[in-house]
N, C-alpha and C positions, 0 to 999 in steps of 0.2 A: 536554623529555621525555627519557628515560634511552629506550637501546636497546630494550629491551624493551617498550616502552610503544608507541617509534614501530612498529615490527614487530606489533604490538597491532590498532594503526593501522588499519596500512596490511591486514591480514589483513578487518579486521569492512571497511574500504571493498570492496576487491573482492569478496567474497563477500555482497555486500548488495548491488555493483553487477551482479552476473549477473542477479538479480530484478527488478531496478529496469529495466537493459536492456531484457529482452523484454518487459516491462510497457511501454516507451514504443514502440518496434520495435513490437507486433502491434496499436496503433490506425493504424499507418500503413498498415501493410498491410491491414488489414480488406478496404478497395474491390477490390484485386487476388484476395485469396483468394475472396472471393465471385462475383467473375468468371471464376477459374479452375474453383471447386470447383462453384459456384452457392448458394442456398438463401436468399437474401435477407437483408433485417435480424435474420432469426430464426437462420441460420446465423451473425453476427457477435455476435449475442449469446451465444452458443453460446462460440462460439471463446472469445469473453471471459472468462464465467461459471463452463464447466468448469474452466478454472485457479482462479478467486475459489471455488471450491468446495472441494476438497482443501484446497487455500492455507489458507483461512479456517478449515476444522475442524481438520486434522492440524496447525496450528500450535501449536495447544495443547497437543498429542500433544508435537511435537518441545521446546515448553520444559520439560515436564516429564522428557523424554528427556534432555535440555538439563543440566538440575541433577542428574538421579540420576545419570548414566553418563557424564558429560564435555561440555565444549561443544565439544572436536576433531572427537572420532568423530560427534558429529551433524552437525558442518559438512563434515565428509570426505564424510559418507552422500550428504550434502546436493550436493554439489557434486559429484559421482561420477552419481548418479541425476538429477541436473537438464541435463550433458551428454547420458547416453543418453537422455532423451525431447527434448531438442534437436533430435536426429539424427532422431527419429522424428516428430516434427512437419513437417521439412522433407521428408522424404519422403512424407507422407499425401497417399493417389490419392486419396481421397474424404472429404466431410464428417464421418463418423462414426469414421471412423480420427482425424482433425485433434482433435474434440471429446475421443477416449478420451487420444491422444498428452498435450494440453494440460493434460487431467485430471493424469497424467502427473508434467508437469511442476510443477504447484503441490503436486502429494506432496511434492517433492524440493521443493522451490523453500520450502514449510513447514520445511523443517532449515535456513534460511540465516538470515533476518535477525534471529530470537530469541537464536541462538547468536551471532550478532556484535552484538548492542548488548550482548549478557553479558558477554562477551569488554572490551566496555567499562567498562561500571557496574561489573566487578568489580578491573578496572586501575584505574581512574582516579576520584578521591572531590571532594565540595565544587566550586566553580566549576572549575576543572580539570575536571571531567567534562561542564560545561556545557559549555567551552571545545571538548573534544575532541567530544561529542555534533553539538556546532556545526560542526567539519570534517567530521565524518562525511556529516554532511547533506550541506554545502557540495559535497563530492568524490563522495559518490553520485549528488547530483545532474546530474553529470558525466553521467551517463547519458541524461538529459535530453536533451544537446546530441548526443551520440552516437548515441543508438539512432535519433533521427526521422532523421536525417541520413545513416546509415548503413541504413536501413529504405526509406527514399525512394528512393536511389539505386539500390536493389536492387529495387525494387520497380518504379524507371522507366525501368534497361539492363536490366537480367538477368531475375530473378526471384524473386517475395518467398520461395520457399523459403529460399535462403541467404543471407538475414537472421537467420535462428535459429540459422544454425552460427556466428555470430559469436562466441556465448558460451564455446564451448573455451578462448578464446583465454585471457581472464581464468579460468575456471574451471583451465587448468593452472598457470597464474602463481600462483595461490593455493595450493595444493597445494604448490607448492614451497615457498613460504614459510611454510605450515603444519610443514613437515618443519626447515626454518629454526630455527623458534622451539624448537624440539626440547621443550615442557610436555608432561609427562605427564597423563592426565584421573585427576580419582580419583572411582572410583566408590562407589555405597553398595552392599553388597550384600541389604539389605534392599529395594531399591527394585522397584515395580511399577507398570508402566501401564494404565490402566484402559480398554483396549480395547473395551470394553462402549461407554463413554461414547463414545468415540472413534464408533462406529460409527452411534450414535445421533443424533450432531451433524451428521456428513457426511449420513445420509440425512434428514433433517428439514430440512436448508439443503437439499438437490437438492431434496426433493420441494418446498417452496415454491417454490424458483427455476423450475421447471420448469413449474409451475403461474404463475407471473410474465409466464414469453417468452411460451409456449405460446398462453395467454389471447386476443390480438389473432385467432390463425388461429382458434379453436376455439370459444371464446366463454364465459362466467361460465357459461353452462347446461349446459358439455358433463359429463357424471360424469366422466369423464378430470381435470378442471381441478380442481372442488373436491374431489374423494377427495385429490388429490394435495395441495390446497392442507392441508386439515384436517388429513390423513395428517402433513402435515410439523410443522405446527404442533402437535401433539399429540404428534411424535418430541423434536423439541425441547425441549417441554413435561418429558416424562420423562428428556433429558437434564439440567435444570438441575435435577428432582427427582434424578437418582440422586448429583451434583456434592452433596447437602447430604451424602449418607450415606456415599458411597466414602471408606475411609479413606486414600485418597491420588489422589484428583480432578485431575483435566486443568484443572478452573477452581475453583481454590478461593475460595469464593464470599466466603470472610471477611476479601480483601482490598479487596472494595468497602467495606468499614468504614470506610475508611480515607480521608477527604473528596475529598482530593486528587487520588486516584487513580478513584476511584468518578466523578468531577463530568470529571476530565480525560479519560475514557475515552467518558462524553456528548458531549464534547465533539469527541470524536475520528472519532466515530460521524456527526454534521450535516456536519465539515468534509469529510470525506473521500469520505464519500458522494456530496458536492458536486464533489469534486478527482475521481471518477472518472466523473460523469455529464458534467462540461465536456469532459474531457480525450478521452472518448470521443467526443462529438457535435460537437465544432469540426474534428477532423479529421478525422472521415466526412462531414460537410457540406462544409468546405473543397474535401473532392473532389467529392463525387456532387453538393452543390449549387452552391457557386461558380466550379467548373471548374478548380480548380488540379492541377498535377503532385502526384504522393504528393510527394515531394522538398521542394518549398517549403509542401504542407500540413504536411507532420512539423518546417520550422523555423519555421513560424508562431511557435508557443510559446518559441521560444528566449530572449525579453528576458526569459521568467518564470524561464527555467533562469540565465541571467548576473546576475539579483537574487540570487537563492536564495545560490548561487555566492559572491558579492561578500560579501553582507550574512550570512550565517547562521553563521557560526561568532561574528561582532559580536553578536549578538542571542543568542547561546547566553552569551556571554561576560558582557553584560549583565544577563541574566536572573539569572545567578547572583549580580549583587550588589543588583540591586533586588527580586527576585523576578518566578514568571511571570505573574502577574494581569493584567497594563496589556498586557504582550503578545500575550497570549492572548484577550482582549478586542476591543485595536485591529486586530489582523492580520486576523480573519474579519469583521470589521466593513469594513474596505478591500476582502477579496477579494468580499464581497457586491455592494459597486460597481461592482466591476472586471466581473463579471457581467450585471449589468444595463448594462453600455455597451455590452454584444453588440446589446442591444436595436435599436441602429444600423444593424445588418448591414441590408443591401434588396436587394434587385433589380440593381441597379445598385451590383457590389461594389467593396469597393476596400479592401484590406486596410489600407492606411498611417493611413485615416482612420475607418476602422472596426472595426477586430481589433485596431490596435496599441497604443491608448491603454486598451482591457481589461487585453490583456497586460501592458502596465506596470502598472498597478494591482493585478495579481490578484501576479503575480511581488512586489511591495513584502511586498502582504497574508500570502503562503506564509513570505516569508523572516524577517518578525516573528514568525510564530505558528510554526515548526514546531519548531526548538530547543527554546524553553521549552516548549511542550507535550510534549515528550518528556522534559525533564529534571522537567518537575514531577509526570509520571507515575512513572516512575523512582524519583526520588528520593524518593519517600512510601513505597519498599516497602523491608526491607529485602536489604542486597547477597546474601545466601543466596539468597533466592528472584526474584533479579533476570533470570535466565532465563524464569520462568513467567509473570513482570510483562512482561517484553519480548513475551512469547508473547502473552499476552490481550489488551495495547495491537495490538500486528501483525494479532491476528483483529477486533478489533472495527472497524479500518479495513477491510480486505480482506470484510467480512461486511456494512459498511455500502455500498463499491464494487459489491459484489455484489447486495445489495438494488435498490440505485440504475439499475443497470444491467438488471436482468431487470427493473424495472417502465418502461424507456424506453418501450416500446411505448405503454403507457397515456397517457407524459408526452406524447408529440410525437402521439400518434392515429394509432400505428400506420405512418406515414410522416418520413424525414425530409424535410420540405420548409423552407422557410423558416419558416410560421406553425410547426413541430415544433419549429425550431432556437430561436423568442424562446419559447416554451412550457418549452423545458428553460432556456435562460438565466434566465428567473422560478423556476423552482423551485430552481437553483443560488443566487442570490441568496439566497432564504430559509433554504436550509440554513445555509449562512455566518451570516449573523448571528444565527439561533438557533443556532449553536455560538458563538459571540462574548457573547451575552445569558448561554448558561448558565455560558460560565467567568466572566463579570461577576460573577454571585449566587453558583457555586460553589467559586471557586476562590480559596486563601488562602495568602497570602505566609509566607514562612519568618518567624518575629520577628528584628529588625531586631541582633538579640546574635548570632543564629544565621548570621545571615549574613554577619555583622563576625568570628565565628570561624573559620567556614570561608573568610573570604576571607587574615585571619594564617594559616592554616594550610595554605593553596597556597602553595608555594616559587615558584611558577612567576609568581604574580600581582604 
């Protein structure tokens, strides 16, 4: 890599690791804040959700910010605004402060990772970009190991507030190196955001979501549940109707055209859905039901983060010269496995023999599928609009986390108990490899000319 490329780099890793961070950091802490704040599972879903909320709408916002106005000043905004509601989450006396703060943070936490995989696909072309998408991953995932780990400890000397101040630290290392790189953004000055839409999406995701947790306290019959459920769904509704007409839309719809991306973004929606229903329920069970410290439930996961880690940038690298099909196939196919061995967990627990051979399985399944699934997303759109591509892939994960997560209630009956905990491991299994089946059928490899040119025309390969 030329200077410029690693300084590229190294900018989209940290400012994607700030997001990734507190996304692994607040399932550890969940147990603690709900004993500090109280509210039950309906307050941890809360915590959860109001971040997947913003997150998921205003990501669209920010890729289209993203391409018309620079992808600096959206990751500056981005990384400026996602410090100060850091601060303010760690300070929240009460439930409803915690829920608006986190809200908060996934506004801001929306300017980071669209603006840095741009920051990539627009450096880096052809397996080269596989290659680098594959480190990204690799060193994001770094977060993984860090946040449960640093999440735990604070959460079993101190206090999980100052778990969330931890993010300053990369949030100013990045800023420096943003000033480093010294690029100018060029803006269009024709460009406009469609705030309308924007505003339509956010409240059609709350009011579903809200109608989702709620549900268990309240009940399908209360008018509260379904006005909000309909209400959303009919916001929604008229958001993807106003997306056909706005002549400069948040989701332009006429990139689902486009097989690869359309079939990969399905595909994105089962896995991840799945990646935030586990990731959420092993380590709130790990504590409330099999009695572990936060500390050693937040490094339960780690053999999935040292896969990821190991193998993912190999698998990006690969991708790019076989194509992503076989990968995207076999990876949610393994992590559906990895899923159903939770099935083992009992009564009588015992991590080594029952949590650890998931995790290796699930960790193989993520580090084959997540590269190629990004670069086959990606790479079907083209580099101009590679901003708003990174946008709509980042929301239909974070919207599928979201879904996943406000219907827990239903999945586990309302409790997490053990029969809760194998109840969500079956519906994670099925997610995965209905994301696995659809990239089977839909998804199709570069031609084999295509691939042989772009692999001569990486200096690097």
């Amino acid at each position: 890599m030329t200077r410029r490329q690693r300084l590229v780099l190294w900018i989209a890793v940290l400012a994607s690791f700030v997001a990734f961070l507190d996304g692994t950091i607040v399932n550890v802490a969940l147990p603690a804040i709900e004993g500090d704040l109280g509210g039950g599972l309906i307050t941890q879903q809360w915590v959860v959700d109001s971040y997947l909320i913003t997150l998921g709408a205003l990501i669209l916002v920010a890729g289209s910010v993203s391409d018309a106005f620079g992808r600096i000043l959206v990751m500056r905004i981005g990384l400026i605004g996602f410090g100060i509601a850091s601060i303010a989450v760690a300070a929240a006396p009460e439930p409803l402060f915690l829920v608006v703060a986190r809200a908060a943070q996934g506004a801001a936490g929306a300017f980071l990772v669209p603006s840095s995989l741009a920051l990539i696909t627009s450096t880096f072309r052809g397996p080269a970009q596989g290659r680098a998408i594959g480190l990204w991953t690799a060193m994001t995932t770094g977060a993984m190991i860090v946040g449960p780990l640093i999440g735990g400890l604070f959460v079993d000397l101190l206090s999980w507030r100052f778990a969330f101040l931890v993010n300053v630290v990369p949030i100013v290392v990045t800023l420096f190196l943003l000033h480093r790189l010294g690029e100018r953004d060029t803006r269009r000055p024709d460009a406009k955001i469609d705030w309308l839409g924007a505003a339509l999406c956010t409240l059609g995701l709350g009011a579903t979501v809200f109608a989702l947790i709620e549900q268990p306290r309240l009940g399908w019959g209360s008018p509260v549940i379904w006005l909000s459920l309909v209400g959303g769904i009919l916001m929604f509704a008229l958001f993807l109707l106003r997306q056909r007409r706005a002549p400069q839309p948040i989701l332009p719809l006429d990139m689902f055209r486009v097989r690869n991306f359309s079939y990969g973004n399905i595909a994105t929606a089962f896995a991840y859905g799945a990646l935030a229903l586990n990731g959420f329920v092993v380590v709130v069970y790990l504590q409330s039901g099999a009695g572990l410290p936060a500390t050693l439930a937040g490094l339960a996961s780690i053999p999935v983060t040292v896969l990821m880690v190991l193998l993912s940038a190999r698998m990006g690298t690969l991708a790019g010269r076989w194509g992503p099909r076989l990968f995207m196939t076999i990876g949610p196919l393994l992590m559906a496995v990895g899923a159903l061995l939770l099935l083992t967990v009992s009564e009588d627990f015992s991590y080594w023999t029952q949590v650890l051979p998931s995790m290796i399985i699930l960790g193989l399944g993520l580090a084959v599928t997540v590269s190629p699934l990004t670069s086959a997303i990606l790479g079907a759109i083209e580099p101009a609009r590679s901003g708003i591509a990174s946008a709509v892939n980042n929301a239909v994960s974070r919207v599928a986390g979201l879904i996943a997560i406000a219907a827990l209630g239903a999945i586990v009956g309302g409790a997490l108990d053990l029969d809760g905990f194998h109840r969500a491991a079956i519906v994670t299994a099925v997610l995965m490899a209905t994301a696995g089946i659809v990239s089977f059928f839909g998804i199709r490899n570069p031609t084999r000319e295509t691939l042989d040119a772009a692999a001569r025309a990486d200096p690097a390969d």
